[in-house]
C-alpha positions in Angstrom: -4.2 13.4 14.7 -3.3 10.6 12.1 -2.2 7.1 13.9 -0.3 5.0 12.2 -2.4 1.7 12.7 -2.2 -0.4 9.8 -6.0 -1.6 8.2 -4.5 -3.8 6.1 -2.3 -6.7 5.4 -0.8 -8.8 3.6 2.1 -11.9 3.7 4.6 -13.0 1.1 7.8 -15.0 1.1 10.6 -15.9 -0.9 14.2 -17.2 -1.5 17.3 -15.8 -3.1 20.8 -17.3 -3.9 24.2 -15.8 -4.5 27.6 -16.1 -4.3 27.3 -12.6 -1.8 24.8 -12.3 1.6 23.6 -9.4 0.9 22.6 -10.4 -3.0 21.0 -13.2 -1.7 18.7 -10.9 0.3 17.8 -8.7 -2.0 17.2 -11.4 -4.2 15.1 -13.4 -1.7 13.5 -9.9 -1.3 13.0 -9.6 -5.1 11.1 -13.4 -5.1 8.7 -11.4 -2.4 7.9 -9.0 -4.4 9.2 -6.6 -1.3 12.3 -5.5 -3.0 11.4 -2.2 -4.4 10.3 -0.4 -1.0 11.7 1.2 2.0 11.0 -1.5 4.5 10.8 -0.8 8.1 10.4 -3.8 10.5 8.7 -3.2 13.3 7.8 -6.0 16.6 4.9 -8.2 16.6 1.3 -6.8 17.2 -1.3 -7.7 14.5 -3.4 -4.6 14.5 -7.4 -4.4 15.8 -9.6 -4.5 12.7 -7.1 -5.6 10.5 -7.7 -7.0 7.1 -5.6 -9.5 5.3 -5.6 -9.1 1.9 -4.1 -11.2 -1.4 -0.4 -10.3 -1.8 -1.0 -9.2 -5.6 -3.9 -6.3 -3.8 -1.1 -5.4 -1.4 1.6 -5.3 -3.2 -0.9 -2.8 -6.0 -1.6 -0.6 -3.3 2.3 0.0 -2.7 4.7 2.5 -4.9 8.5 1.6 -5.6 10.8 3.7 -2.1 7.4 3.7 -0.1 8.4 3.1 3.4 6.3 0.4 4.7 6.0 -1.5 8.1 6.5 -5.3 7.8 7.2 -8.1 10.3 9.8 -10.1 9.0 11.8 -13.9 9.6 14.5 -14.1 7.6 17.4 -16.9 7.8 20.6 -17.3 5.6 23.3 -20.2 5.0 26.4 -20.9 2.8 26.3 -24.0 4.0 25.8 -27.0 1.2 22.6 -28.2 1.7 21.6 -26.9 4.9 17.7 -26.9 5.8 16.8 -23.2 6.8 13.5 -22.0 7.6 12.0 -18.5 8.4 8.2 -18.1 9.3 5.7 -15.5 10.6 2.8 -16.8 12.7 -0.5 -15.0 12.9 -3.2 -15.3 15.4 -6.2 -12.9 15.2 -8.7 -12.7 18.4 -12.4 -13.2 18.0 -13.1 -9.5 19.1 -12.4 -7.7 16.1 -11.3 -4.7 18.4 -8.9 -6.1 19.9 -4.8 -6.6 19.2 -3.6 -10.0 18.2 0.1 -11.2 17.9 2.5 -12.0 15.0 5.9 -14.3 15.5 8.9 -14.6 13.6 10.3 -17.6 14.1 14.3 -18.7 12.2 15.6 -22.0 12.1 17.5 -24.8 10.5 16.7 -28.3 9.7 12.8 -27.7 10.2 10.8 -28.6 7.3 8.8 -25.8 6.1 5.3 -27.6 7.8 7.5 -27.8 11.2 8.8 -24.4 11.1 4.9 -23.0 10.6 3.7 -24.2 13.1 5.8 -23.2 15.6 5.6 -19.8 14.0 1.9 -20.1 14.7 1.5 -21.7 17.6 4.1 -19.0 19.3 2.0 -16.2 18.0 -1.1 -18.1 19.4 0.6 -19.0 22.6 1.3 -15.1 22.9 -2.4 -14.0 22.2 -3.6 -17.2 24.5 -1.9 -15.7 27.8 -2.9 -12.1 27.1 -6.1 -12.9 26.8 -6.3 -15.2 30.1 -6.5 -18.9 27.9 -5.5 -21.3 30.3 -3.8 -23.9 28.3 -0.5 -26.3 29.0 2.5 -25.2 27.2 3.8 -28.6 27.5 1.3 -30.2 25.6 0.8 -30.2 21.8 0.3 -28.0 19.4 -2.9 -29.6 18.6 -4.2 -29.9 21.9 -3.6 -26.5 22.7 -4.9 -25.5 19.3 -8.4 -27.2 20.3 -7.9 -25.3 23.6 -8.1 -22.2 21.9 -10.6 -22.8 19.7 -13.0 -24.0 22.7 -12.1 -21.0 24.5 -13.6 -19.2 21.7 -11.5 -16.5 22.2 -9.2 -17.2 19.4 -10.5 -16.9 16.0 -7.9 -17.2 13.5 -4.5 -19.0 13.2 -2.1 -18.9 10.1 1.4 -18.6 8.8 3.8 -17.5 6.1 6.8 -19.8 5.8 9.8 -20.2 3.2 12.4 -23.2 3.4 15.0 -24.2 1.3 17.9 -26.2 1.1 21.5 -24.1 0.9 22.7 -24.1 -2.3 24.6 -27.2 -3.3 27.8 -25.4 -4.4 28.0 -23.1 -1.4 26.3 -20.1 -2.7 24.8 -17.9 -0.2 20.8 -18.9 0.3 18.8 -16.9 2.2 14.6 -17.3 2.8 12.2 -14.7 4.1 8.3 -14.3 5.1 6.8 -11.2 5.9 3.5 -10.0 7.0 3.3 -6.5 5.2 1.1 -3.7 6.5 -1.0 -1.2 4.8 -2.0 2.0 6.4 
């Protein structure tokens, strides 16, 4: 029986403006290069074995109305020049058989080096207590970033992350980042 457990992966981002939401989407969408497929979001496990790949490979390997799985933050204003954010945090374990965790994380007035962070360091945080880390949650990122890399359990640690400021005149601005997978 076929499983649908993606080998590959890859992130992208991007921001759209427009007088309408839902142009401002598909234009956000468009600026990802995500725009011409069938996208199904699905929750937040970063598959065992998975590889990431460039976006330009990924987005090759893909034909316009595929359906494809995707993780995806997304975050929209009207409001003149409003900070919005929308990451996806990645943390991969060291064993290459196992499961790691993706995070969306949304917000407003978080720069986009804030808003990546916390993307990652949720997704981290997630992957930390499944695999038995012990680590504060009350302390910093960094010190529970050097936590996890002592542990040793915790290989990897990354994010995707678009900000932007809503449009001056009041048009709609939406930003996205995805983590698209490749079966």
């Amino acid at each position: 029986m076929d499983t649908l457990v993606p080998k590959r992966m890859f992130f992208t981002r991007g921001v759209g403006r427009h007088r309408e939401t839902l142009a401002s989407y598909e234009l956000a969408l468009r600026d990802a290069g995500i725009e011409k497929y069938n996208l199904v979001q699905v929750s937040s496990i970063y598959p065992p074995g998975c590889k990431i790949i460039p976006r330009v490979k990924g987005l090759s390997a893909l034909e316009p109305g595929q359906v494809v799985f995707c993780v995806m933050a997304k975050n929209a204003t009207n409001e003149p020049n409003r900070l919005i954010a929308a990451s996806v945090g990645c943390a991969i374990p060291a064993d290459s058989g196992a499961y790691g965790y993706l995070s969306e994380h949304h917000s407003f007035g978080e720069t986009e080096q804030k808003a990546g962070d916390y993307a990652e360091d949720l997704a981290a945080s997630m992957l930390a207590s499944t695999l038995g880390v012990d680590f504060d949650p009350d302390t910093s990122y960094d010190e529970r970033k050097e936590v996890w890399k002592i542990s040793g359990k915790i290989v990897k640690t990354t994010n995707v992350t678009q900000s932007a400021l809503g449009d001056k005149k009041g048009l709609w601005t939406t930003v996205l980042a995805a983590a698209v997978f490749l079966l």
